[in-house]
C-alpha positions as CSV (number, residue, x, y, z in Angstrom):
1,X,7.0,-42.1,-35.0
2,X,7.3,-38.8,-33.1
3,X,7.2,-38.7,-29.9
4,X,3.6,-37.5,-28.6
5,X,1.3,-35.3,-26.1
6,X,-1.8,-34.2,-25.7
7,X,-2.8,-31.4,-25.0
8,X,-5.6,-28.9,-24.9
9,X,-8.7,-27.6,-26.4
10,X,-8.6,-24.0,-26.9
11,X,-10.6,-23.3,-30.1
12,X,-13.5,-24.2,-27.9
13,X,-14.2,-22.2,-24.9
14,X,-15.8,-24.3,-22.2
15,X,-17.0,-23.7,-19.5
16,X,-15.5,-25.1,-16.4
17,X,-17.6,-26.3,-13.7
18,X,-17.0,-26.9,-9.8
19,X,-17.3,-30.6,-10.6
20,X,-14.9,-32.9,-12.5
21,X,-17.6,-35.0,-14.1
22,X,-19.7,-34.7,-17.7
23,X,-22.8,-34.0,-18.2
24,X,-24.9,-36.7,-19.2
25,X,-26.3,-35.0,-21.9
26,X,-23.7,-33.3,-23.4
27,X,-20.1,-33.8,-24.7
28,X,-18.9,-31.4,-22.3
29,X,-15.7,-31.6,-20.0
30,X,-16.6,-30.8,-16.1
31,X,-13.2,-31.1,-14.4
32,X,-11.5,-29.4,-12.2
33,X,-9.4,-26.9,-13.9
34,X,-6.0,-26.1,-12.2
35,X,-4.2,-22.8,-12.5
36,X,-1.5,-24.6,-12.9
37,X,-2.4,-26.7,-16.1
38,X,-5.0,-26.2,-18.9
39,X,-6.0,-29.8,-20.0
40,X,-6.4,-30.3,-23.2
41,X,-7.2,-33.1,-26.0
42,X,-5.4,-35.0,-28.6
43,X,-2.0,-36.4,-29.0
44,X,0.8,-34.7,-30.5
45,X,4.1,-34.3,-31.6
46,X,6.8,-32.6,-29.1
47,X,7.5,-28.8,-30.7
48,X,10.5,-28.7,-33.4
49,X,11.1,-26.1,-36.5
50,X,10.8,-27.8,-39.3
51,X,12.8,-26.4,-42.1
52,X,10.7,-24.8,-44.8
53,X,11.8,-26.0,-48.3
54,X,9.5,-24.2,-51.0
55,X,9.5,-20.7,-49.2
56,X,10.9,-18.1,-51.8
57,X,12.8,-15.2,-51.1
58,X,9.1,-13.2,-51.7
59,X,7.7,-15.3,-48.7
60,X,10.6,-15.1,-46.4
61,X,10.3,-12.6,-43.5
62,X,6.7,-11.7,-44.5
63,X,3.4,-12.3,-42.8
64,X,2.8,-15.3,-45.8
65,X,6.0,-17.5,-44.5
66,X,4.3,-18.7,-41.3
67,X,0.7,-19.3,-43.7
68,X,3.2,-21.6,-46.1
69,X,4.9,-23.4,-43.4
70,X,1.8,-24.6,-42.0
71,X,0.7,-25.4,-45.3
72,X,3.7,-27.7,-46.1
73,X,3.0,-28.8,-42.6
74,X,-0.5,-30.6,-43.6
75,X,0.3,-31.1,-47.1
76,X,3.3,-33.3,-46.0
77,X,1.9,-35.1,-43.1
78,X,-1.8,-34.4,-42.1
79,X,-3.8,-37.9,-41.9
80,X,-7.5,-37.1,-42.9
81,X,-10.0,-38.7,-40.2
82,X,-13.5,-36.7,-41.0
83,X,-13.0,-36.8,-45.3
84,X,-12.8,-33.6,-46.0
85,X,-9.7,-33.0,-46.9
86,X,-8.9,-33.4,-51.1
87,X,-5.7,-32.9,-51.8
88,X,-5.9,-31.0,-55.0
89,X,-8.1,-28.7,-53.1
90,X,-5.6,-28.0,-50.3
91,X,-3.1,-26.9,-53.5
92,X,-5.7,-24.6,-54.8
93,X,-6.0,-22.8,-51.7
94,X,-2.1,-22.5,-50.8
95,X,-2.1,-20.3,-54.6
96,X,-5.3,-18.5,-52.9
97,X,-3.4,-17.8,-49.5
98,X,-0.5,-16.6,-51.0
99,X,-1.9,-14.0,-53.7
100,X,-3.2,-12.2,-50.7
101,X,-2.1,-9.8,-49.1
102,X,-1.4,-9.4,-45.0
103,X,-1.0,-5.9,-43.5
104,X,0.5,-7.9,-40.2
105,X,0.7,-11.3,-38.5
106,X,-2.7,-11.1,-36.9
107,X,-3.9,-11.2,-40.5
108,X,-2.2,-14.1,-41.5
109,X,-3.1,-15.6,-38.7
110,X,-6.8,-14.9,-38.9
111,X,-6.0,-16.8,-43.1
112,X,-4.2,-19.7,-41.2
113,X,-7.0,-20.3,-38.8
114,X,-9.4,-19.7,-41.7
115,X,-7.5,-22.8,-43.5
116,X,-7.5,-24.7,-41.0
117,X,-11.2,-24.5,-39.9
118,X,-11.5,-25.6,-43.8
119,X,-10.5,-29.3,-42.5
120,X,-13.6,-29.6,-40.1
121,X,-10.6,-31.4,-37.4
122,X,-11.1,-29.4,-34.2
123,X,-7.2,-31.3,-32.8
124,X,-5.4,-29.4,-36.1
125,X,-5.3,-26.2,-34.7
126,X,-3.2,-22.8,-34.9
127,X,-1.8,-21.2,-32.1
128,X,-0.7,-17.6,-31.8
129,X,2.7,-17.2,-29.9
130,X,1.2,-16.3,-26.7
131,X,-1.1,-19.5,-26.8
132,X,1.9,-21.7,-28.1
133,X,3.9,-20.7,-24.8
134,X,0.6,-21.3,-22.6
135,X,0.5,-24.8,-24.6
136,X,4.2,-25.5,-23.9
137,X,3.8,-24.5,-19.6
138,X,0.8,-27.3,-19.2
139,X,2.8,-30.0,-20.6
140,X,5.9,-29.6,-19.2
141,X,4.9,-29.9,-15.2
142,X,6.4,-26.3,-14.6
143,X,5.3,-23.1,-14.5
144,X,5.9,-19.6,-12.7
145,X,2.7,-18.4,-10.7
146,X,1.6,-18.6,-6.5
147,X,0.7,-22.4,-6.6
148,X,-2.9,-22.9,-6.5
149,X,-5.4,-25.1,-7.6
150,X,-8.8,-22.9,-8.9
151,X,-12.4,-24.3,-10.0
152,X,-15.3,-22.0,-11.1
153,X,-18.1,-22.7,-8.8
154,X,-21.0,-23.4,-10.7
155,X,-23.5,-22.1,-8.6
156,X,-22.6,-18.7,-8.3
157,X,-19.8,-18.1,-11.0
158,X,-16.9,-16.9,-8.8
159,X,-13.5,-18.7,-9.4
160,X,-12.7,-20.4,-5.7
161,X,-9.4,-22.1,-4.4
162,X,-9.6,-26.0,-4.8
163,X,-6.4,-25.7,-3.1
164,X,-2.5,-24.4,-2.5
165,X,0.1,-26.3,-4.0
166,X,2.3,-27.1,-0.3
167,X,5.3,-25.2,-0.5
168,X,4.0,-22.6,-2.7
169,X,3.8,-18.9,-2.1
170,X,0.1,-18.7,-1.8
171,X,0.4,-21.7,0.7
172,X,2.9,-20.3,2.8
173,X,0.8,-17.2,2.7
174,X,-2.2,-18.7,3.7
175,X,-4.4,-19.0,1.2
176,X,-7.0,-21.8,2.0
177,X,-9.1,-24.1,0.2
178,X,-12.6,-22.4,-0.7
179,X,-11.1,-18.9,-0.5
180,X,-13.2,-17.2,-3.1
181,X,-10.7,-14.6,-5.9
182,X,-12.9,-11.6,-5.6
183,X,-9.4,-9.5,-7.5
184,X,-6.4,-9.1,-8.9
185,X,-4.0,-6.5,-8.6
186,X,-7.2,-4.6,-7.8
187,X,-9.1,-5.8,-10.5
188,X,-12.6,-6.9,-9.9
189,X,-12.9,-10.8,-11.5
190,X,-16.5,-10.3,-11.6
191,X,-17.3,-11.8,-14.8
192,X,-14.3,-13.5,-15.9
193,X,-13.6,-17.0,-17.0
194,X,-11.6,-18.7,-15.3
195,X,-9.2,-18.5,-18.1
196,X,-8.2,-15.1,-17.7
197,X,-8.4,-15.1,-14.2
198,X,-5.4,-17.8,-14.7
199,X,-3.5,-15.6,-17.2
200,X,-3.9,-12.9,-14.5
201,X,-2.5,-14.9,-12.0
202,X,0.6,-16.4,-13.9
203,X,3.7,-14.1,-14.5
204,X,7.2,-14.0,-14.3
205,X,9.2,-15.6,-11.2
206,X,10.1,-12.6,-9.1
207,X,7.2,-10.5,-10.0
208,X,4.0,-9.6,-7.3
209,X,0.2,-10.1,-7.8
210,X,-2.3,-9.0,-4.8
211,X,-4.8,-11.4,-4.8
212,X,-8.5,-10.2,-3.0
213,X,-10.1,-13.2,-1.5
214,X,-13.6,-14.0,0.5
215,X,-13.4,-16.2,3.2
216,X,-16.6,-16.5,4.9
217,X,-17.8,-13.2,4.2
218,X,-14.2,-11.3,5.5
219,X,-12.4,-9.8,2.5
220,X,-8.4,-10.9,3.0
221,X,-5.6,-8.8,0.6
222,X,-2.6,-11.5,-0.2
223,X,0.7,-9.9,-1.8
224,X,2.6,-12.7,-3.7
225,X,5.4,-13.5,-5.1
226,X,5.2,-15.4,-8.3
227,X,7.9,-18.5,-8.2
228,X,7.9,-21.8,-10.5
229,X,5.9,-24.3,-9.5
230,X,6.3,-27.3,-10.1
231,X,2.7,-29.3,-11.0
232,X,1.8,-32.6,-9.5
233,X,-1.0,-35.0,-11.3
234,X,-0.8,-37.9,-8.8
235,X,-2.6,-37.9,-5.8
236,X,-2.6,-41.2,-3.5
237,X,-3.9,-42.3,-0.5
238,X,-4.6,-45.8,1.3
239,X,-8.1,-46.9,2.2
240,X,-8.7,-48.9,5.0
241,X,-11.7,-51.5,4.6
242,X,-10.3,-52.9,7.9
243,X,-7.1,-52.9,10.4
244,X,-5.3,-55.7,7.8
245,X,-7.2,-55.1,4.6
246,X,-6.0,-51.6,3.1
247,X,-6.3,-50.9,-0.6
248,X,-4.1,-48.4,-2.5
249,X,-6.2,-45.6,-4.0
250,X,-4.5,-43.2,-7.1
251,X,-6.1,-40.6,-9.0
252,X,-4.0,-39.0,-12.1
253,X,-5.2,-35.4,-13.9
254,X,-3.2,-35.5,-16.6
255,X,-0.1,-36.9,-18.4
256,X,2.2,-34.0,-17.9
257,X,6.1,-34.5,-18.2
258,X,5.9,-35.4,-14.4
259,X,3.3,-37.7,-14.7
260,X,5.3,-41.0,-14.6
261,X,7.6,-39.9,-12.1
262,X,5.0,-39.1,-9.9
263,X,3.0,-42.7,-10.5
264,X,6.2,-44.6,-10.1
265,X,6.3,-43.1,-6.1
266,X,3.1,-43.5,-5.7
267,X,2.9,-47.4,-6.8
268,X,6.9,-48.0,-5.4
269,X,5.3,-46.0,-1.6
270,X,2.0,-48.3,-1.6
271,X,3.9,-51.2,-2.4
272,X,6.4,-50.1,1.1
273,X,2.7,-50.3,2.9
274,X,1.6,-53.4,1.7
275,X,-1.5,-52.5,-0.1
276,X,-3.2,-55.6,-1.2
277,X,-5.0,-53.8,-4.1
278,X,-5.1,-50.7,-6.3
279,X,-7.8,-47.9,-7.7
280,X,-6.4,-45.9,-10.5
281,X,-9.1,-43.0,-11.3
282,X,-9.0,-41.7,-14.5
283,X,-12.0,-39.5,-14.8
284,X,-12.1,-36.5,-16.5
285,X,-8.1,-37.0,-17.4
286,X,-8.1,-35.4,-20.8
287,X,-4.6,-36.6,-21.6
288,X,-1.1,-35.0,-21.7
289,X,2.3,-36.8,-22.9
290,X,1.7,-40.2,-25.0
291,X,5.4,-41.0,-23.9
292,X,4.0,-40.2,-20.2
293,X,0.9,-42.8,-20.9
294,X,3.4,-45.8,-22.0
295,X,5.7,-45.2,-19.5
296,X,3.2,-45.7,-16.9
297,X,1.4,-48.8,-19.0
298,X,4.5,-50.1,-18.4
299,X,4.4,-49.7,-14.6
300,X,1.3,-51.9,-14.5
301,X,2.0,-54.4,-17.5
302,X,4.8,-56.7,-17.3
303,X,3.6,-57.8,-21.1
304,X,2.0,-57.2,-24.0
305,X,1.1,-54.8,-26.7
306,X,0.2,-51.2,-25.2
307,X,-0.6,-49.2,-27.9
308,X,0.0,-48.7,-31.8
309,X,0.2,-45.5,-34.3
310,X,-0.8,-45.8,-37.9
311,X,0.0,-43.1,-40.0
312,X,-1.7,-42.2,-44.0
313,X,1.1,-44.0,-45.3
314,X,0.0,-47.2,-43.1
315,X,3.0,-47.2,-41.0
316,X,2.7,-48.8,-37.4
317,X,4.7,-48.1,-34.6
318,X,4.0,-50.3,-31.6
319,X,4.5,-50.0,-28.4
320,X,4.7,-52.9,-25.6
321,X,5.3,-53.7,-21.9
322,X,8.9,-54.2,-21.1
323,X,8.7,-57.0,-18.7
324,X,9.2,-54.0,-15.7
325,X,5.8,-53.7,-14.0
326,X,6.4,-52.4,-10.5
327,X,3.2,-54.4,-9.1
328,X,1.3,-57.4,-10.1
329,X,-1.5,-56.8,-7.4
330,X,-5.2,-56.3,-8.8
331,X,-6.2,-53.5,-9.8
332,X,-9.7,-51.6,-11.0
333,X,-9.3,-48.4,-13.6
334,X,-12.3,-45.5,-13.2
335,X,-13.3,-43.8,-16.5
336,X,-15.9,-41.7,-17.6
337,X,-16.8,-39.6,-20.4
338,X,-14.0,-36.7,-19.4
339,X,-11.1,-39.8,-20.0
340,X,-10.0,-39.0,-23.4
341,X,-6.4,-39.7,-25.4
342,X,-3.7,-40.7,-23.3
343,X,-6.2,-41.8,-20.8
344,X,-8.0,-44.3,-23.5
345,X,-4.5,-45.6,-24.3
346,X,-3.8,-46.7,-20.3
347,X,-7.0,-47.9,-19.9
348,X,-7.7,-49.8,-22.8
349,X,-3.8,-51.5,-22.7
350,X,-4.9,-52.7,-18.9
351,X,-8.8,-53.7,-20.7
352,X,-7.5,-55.5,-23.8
353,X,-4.2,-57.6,-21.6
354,X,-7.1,-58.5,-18.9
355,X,-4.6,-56.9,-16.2
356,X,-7.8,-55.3,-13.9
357,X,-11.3,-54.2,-15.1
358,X,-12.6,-51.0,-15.5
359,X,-15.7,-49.2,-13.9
360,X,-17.8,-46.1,-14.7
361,X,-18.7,-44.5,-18.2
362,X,-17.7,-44.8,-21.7
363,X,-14.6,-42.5,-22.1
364,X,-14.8,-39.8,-24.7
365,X,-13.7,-41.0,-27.7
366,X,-10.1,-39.6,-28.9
367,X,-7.9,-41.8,-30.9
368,X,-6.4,-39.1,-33.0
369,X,-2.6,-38.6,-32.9
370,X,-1.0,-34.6,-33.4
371,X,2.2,-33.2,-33.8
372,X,3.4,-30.2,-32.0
373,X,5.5,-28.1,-34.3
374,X,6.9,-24.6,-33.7
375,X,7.0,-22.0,-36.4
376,X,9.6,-19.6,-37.2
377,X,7.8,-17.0,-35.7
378,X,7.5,-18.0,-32.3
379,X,3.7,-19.7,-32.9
380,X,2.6,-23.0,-33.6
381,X,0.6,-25.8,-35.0
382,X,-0.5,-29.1,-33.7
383,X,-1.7,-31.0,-37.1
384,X,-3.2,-34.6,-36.6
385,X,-1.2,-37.2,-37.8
386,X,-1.9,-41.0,-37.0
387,X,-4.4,-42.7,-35.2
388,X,-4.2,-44.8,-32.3
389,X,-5.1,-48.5,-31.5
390,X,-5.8,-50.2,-28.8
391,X,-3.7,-53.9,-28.0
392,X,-7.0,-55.7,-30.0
393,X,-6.7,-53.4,-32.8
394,X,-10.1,-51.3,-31.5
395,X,-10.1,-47.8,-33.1
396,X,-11.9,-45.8,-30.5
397,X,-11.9,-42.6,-32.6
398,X,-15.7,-40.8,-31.8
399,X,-16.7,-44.2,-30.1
400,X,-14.4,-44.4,-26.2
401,X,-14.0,-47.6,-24.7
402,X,-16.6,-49.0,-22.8
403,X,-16.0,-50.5,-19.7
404,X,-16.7,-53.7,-18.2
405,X,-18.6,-53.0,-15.5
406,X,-21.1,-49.6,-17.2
407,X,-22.0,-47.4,-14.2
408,X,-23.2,-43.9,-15.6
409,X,-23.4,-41.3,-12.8
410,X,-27.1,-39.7,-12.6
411,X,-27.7,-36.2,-13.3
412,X,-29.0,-36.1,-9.6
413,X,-26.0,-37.8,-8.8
414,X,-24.3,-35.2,-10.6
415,X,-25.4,-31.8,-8.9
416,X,-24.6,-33.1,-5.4
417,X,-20.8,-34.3,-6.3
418,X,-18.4,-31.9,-5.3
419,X,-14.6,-32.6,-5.7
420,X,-14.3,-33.2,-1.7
421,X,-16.1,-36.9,-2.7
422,X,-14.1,-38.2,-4.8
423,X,-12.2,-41.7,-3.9
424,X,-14.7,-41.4,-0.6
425,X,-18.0,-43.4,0.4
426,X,-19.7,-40.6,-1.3
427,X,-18.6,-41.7,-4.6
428,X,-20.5,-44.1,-5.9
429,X,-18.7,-45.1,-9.0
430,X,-15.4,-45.6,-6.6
431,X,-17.5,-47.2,-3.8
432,X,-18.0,-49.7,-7.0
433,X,-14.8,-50.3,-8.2
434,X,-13.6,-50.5,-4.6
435,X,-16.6,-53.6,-4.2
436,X,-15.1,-55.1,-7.6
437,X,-11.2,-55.1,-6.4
438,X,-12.2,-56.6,-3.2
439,X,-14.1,-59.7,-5.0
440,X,-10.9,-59.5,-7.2
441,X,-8.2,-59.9,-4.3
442,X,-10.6,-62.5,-2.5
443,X,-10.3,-64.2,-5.8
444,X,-7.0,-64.6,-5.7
445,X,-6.3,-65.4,-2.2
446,X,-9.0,-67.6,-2.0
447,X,-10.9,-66.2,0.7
448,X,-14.5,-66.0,-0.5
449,X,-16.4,-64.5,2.7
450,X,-16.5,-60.8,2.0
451,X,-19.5,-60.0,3.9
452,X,-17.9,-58.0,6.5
453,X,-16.9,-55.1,3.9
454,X,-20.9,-54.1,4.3
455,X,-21.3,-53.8,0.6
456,X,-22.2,-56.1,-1.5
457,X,-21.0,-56.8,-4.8
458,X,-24.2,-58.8,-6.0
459,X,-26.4,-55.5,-4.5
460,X,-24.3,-53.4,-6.4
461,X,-24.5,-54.9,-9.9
462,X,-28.1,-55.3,-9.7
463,X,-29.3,-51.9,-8.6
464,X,-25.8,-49.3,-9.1
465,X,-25.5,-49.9,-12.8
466,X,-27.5,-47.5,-15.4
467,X,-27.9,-48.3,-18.9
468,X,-25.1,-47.4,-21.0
């Protein structure tokens, strides 16, 4: 088995609101999106060129070789999840493909993407090589831009700063959090997504952009130069419930190629402080690097199976703990319906070996495995191959995991979250877990009174949880 990632969505445009949470009412992701990483689903397959053994010397260096390599991609490997494919079908339409003919690449590309859309699997996907390079950038933790963190408020459109990466350019410039892009390079981003406002943004190391920014209602002109940047998922914290009772708190965005560094320090530094407990908040993490999610299972889980692959040909690979957890302290896992992929592999490996519980919202539902492969031409395809189990054999594939204490955020709820509440008393669905993991360690020590924490757990089950 390959190794994996997963990666984005980019076939389907959505749009990205000021706050990381889901609708209740629609499969839609609301996170926060960084302009230094687009998120995105599924679990593939890290790029390689696969050599091409039926092209002819008619094919070669013509606008048909990249059609047939992707072709021989899905015939070879593709694992069917939705039932559409039929295989004498798919060798019907490679005879169509090829009688055709293709005044440039963006026509055969338009014919690949018209293939592939014959499938009806939104995770096998063809990407141009501009969108393959973008793909490549948000999973290996680096990229060359000013260093900050954007979000599109959804009240009045305009793409603000969440905030600057420390160290970066537009941090040592300045820039501050709720600093509203009114421009770049002079260019009105009235109107944009916040996709091209990114794409604006990023560049080469070395090269300037001029940024135009509101700040309470004073327009500010930032030159900058672009540098790498190097992107950070982990963000910790310790929360004090009182002077000798602190619990660690650690949200991860994504499963980037930094991801278990970063998790490592952050478990290894809370341990230094003593922390007696942990929250790990998973919502709205759409995935990134499968290797990323079973390296960090394995910070958590001294045993036991984490996850396992299974191919069309039936082939399993498994994955377990390696007796190398770096803490053994309880812990409480936050989900919701923007946890998808690699995030349903972590969480459901701590869910099925009973290591902590989980809180919050059935995750989304992604238990399809892709590979990654590069074409001769500088594009790419991400083709889904396997399928994913959790350690009790649960395909979660269109169904999420559901977690063991259900705690849907209300649509009310919803419109007065804003990213400045998350892991706080504002949060409800933390200010749950955080009840949970104090009954937990209580449990364990066997101190039972936990009426000074001024929350309690029996208030919370009874009146916090919605239906599922």
């Amino acid at each position: 088995m390959e190794n994996g990632l997963i990666h984005r969505f980019p076939l389907y445009s959505t749009k990205m609101k000021h706050n990381i949470f889901l609708n209740k009412n629609r499969k839609k992701r609301i996170f926060l999106f960084s302009l230094l990483t687009f998120f995105s689903f599924g679990i593939t397959s890290m790029p390689t060129i696969l050599p091409v053994n039926s092209t002819s010397l008619v094919i070669r260096n013509s606008p048909k070789e990249v059609i047939d390599q992707v072709w021989q991609i899905v015939y070879r490997d593709y694992l069917d999840s939705s039932g559409n494919y039929k295989e004498q079908d798919w060798l019907s339409l490679r005879k169509q493909v090829l009688s055709r003919k293709y005044i440039d690449k963006s026509d055969s590309y338009e014919a690949i993407r018209s293939m592939l859309l014959s499938l009806k699997d939104p995770y096998t996907r063809f990407m141009d090589p501009k969108e393959f390079k973008e793909m490549k950038i948000d999973t290996t933790g680096e990229l060359t831009g000013v260093g900050i963190q954007l979000s599109l408020d959804k009240l009045t459109n305009e793409v603000i700063v969440v905030s600057p990466i420390e160290g970066s350019p537009a941090y040592k410039a300045g820039v501050l959090p709720k600093d509203v892009i009114v421009s770049i390079d002079t260019k009105s981003t009235k109107n944009m997504t916040i996709e091209e406002v990114v794409r604006l943004i990023r560049g080469k190391k070395g090269t300037v952009v001029t940024l135009g920014l509101r700040r309470k209602g004073n327009i500010f002109t930032y030159r900058l130069i672009r540098d790498r940047i190097e992107i950070h998922v982990v963000s910790t914290k310790i929360n004090s419930i009182r002077n000798d009772f602190n619990i660690g708190y650690i949200r991860l965005r994504q499963f980037n190629a930094n991801a278990s560094k970063e998790m490592r320090q952050a478990i290894l530094n809370l341990e230094d402080k003593k922390v007696l407990g942990y929250i790990l908040d998973l919502r709205s993490n759409p995935g990134g690097l499968l290797e990323s999610s079973v390296d960090i299972a394995r910070q958590w889980l001294d045993k036991g199976v984490i996850v396992s692959t299974q191919t069309k040909d039936g082939i399993k690979d498994i994955r377990r703990a390696n007796g190398r957890a770096l803490t053994k302290k309880p812990v409480v896992v936050i989900v919701n319906e923007g946890s998808a992929s690699a995030s349903e592999i972590l969480s459901g490996a701590i869910q099925d070996n009973n290591r902590g519980l989980l809180v919050g919202s059935t995750t989304f539902g992604k238990g399809l495995v892709q590979s990654v492969r590069s074409l001769s031409d500088g594009s790419g395809v991400t083709v889904t191959i396997a399928k994913y189990l959790t350690p009790n054999g649960t395909n979660i594939h269109e169904n999420g995991i559901i977690p063991d204490v259900v705690y849907k955020l209300s649509d009310d709820d919803l419109l007065k979250f804003t990213i400045d509440h998350i892991g706080t008393s504002k949060d409800k669905q933390y200010l749950l877990a955080e009840e949970i993991l104090i009954k937990s360690i209580n449990n364990k020590t066997k101190n039972k009174t936990s009426n000074y924490f001024g929350f309690n757990i029996k208030y919370a089950l009874n009146h916090l949880i919605y239906p599922a």
